[in-house]
RODO-494163 format. One record per atom (N, C-alpha, C): y, x, z. Coordinates in steps of 0.1 Angstrom, whole numbers, plus 2048, in hexadecimal, padded with zeros to 3 digits. Layout:
YXZ/...
This chain:
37B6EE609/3896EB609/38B6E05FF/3986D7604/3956C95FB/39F6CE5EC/39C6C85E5/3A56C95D8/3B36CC5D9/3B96C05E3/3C86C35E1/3C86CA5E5/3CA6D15F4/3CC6E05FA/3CA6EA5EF/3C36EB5E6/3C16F55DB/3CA6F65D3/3CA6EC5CE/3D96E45C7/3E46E85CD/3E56E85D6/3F56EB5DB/3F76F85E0/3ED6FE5E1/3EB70A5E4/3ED7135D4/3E97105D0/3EB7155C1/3F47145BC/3FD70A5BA/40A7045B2/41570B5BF/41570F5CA/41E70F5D4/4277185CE/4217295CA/42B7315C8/43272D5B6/42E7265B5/43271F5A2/4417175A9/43A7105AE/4487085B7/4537095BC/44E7165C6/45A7185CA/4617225C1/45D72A5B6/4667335AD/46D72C5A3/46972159C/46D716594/47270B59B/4717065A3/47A6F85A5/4836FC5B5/47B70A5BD/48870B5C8/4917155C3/48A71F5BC/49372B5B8/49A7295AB/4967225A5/49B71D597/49772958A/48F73158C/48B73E585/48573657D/482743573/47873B561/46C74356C/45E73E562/450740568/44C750563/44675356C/44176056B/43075E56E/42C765564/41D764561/41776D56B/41B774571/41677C57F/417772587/41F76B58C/42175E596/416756593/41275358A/406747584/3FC751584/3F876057D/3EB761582/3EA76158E/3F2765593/3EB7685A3/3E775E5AE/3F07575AA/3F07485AD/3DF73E5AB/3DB74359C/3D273D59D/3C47455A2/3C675159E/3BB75B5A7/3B77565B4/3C67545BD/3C37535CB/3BF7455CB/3C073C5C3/3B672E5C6/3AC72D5C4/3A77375B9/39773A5BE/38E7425C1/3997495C7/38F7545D3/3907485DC/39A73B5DB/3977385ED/38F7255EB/38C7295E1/37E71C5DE/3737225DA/37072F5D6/3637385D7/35F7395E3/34D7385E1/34973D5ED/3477485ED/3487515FD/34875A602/351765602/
């Protein structure tokens, strides 16, 4: 998987809670966020 797609896959739900929804950040939103970017650049 190339970098960016990782990248934007990661930052996506950051994004849209902070700049669509206007909400302050929640650290459940960021771990999970970055867990699932690399379960999905791990192999297998």
């Amino acid at each position: 998987m190339e970098a960016h797609r990782v990248l934007v896959m990661a930052t996506a739900p950051l994004y849209h809670r902070l700049v669509l929804m206007g909400e302050p950040p929640d650290p459940l939103v960021v771990e999970y966020a970055v867990r699932d970017a690399v379960s999905a650049v791990t192999p297998g």
